[in-house]
N, C-alpha and C positions, 0 to 999 in steps of 0.2 A: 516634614511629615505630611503625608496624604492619606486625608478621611476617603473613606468610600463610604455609600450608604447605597442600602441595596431596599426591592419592593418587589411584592410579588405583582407588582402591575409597571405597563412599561409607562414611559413620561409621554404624553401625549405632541409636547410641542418641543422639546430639547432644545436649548441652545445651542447652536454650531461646535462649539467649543467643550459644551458639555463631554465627560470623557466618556466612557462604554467600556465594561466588561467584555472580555471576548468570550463567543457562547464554543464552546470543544464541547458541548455533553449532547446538545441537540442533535438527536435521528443517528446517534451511533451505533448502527442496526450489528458490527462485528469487529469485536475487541480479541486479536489472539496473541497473547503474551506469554512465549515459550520460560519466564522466569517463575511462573505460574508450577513449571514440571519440576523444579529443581530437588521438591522433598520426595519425589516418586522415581526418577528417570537420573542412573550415576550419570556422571560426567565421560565424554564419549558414547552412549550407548546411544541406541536406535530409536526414533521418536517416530512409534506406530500409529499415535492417535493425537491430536488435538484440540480443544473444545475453543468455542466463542464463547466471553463472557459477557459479550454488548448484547442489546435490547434484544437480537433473534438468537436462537441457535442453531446453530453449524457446525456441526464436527467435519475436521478432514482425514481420513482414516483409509484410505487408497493410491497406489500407486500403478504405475506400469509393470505388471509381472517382472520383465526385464532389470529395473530399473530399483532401486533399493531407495526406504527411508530415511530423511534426515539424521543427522544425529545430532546430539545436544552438547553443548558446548557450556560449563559452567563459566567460563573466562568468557564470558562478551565484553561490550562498551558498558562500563564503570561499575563491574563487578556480576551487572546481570546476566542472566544466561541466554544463550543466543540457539536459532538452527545456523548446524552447517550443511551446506550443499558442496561437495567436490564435484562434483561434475555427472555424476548416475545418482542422482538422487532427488527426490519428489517424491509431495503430498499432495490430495486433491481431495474431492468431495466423495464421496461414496459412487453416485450415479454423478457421473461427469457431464451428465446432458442436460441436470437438473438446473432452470433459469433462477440465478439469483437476480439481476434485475433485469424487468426489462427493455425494449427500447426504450428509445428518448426518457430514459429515467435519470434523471442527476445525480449525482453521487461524486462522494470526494474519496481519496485512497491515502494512507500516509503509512508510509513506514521506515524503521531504523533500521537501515542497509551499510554492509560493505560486499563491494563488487570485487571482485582480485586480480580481476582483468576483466578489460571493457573490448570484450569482440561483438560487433551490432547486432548476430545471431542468437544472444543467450536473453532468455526470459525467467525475471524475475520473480514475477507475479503477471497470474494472466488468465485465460479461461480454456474450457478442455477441447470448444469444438469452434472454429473461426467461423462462422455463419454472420457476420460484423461481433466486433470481439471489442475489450479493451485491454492492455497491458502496459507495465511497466519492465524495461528492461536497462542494459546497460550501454553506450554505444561507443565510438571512439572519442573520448574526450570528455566524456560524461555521465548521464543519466536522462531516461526520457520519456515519457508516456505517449503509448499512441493508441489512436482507435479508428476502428472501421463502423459505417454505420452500412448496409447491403441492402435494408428495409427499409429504411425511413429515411430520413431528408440532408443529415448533416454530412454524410459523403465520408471523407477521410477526416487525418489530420492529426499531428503528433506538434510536441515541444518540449524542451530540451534543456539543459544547463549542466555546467559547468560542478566537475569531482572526481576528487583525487584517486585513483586509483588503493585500495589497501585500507583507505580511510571510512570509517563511519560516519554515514550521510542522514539526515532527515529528509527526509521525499516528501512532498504532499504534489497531487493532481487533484485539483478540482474541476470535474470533467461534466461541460455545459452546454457542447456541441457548441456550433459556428460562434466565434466573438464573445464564450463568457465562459471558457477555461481558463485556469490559470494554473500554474506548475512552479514549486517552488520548491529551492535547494537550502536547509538549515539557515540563518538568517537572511540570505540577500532577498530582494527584493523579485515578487513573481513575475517570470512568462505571464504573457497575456494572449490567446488565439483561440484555436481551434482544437481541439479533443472531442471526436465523434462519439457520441452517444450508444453505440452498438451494446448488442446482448452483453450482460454480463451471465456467460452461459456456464454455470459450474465454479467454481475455484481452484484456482489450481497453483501452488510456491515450485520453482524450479522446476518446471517445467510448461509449456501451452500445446495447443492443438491438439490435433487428433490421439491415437495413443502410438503411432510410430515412433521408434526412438531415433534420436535425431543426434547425435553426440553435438551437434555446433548451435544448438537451439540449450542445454543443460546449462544452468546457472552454478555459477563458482563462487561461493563468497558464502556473505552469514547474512539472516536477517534476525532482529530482536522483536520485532512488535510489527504489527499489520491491524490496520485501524479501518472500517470501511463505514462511512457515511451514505444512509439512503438521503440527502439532500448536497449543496453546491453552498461548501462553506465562502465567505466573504474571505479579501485580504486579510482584513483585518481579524476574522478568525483562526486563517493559517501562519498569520504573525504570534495569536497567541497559541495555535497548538504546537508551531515548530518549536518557541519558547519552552511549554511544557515537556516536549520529547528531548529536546537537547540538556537541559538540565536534569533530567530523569536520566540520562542516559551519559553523561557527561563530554555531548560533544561540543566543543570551544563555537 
């Protein structure tokens, strides 16, 4: 049996040893949890709108004329409901230009992904205009987060890990620019490097950039949840949020 005791003040001197609570609630500026749609939107139908329920609000309720809405999938990972993207589909922010954060702003991303094939052109999550950008996409062999910074100081720089095609993944990038990213795949242990700081300019699921349709940039797969941090969680916080998303969502 293990006590915890908790305070609204933190311990001034800890012991080494002392254990820690992992903080998942702090600066969680965008919480969208498509299992949220289930008593409104049937199963297979078109998911025109979706709100944040984290600290800001964001709705994303636009796409590419061309290019058609996700639809909703009540059979996700352990019963919850998921978006699909087949490959012409995407949601984004109303005005695509609008800065949700700006440069050298830290911020962590997590989400419950399956990719259904991993070709290094398709984006999963990402921003509408690349002026330095950041995204998560899918690549040969994996999954990977990269960012541009064009303005400010931190240059490029992506990281990487290892997932299975078909399978549902836990992502988290904690994106710190040069030497204080980390990028982690449901429980192994995170990447350590570089994830450039660049504009997070707009939001945008299945699809980035400009509004050109691109057929080999469209994501193919599902995501369940998109979690955005206005701050640079610790290990040991993406240890406890991968925890929380893998059991919430039941992957092994």
């Amino acid at each position: 049996m293990t006590l915890i005791l908790k305070a609204n003040q933190a311990m001034t001197a800890p012991l080494a040893e002392t254990p820690r609570l992992p903080d998942i609630a702090t600066a969680l500026s965008y919480d969208f949890n498509p299992d949220l749609l289930r008593a409104s939107i049937a199963n297979g139908a078109a998911v025109p709108s979706i709100s944040s329920t984290g600290s800001q609000a964001l709705t994303l309720n636009n796409k590419i004329p061309e290019l058609s809405f996700p639809t909703l999938t009540h059979a996700g990972p352990n019963g919850k409901a998921a978006l699909t993207f087949a490959g012409n589909h995407m949601i984004t922010v109303t005005d695509g230009g609008a800065t949700t954060f700006e440069y050298g702003t830290d911020s962590t991303i997590a989400l419950v992904v399956r990719a259904n094939s991993y070709t290094d052109t398709q984006r999963i999550l990402g921003v509408s205009l690349n002026d330095g950008f950041r995204y998560i996409s899918p690549f040969a062999g994996g999954l990977r987060a990269n960012g541009s910074d064009t303005q400010g100081t931190d240059g490029g720089g992506s990281l990487t890990g290892p997932a299975a095609s078909g399978a549902w993944h836990v992502v988290i990038a904690a994106i710190g620019g040069p030497n204080r990213s980390l990028f982690k795949i449901d429980g192994a242990a995170p990447a350590a490097g570089n994830i450039a700081r660049g504009r997070f300019r707009g939001l945008r699921l299945g699809h980035t950039g400009g509004d050109v349709v691109n057929a080999a940039s469209a994501f193919n797969g599902d995501i369940a949840r998109v979690q955005i941090f206005r701050r640079l969680l610790s290990a040991a916080d993406m240890d406890g949020l991968a925890y929380e998303l893998m059991t919430t969502y039941g992957i092994a």
